[in-house]
Steps between C-alpha positions, in 0.01 A plus 500: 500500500618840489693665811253811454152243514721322815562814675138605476365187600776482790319841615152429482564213760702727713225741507208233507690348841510843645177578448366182708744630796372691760809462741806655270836523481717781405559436172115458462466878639744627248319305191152625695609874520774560257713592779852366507596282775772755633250762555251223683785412763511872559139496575484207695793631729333855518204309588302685223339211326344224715682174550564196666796382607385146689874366548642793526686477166285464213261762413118395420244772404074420487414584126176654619722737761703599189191539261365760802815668523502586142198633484583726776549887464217506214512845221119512446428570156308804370198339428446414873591796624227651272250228652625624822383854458198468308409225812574759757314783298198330492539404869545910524193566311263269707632682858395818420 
């Protein structure tokens, strides 16, 4: 077969396994996030990023703990902050 169609395939499983992992190693979190695995050890010992360390020497994070923490510090989009204030107007208009 050809290395391209191998290294695909070899990829797809990778990412098929890691999505039927909810306890995750750190090279999981940097395939997850994009994140290289330098800048998670930084994190981890900066205790910025929660993690689990359950012999003291390998680090395990909870892939619903790392979904929630990159969610966090949300930009909300124009379009909701336009709901927003035509929600609150209306709430102004009925207190009068």
């Amino acid at each position: 077969m050809n290395k391209n169609i191998l290294n695909q395939l070899d990829r797809i499983e990778r990412n098929t396994q890691l999505a039927a992992k909810n306890v995750l190693t750190l090279e999981d979190v940097a395939v997850l996030t994009g994140l290289s695995k330098s800048h998670l050890y930084k994190l981890t010992c900066y205790k910025k990023i929660p993690h689990y360390k359950p012999n003291g020497k390998q680090i395990y994070f909870d892939r619903k703990e790392i979904e929630d923490w990159m969610k966090q510090n949300k930009v909300t989009s124009i379009d909701e902050l336009e709901e927003a204030a035509d929600n609150y107007l209306a709430g102004m208009g009925g207190n009068k």
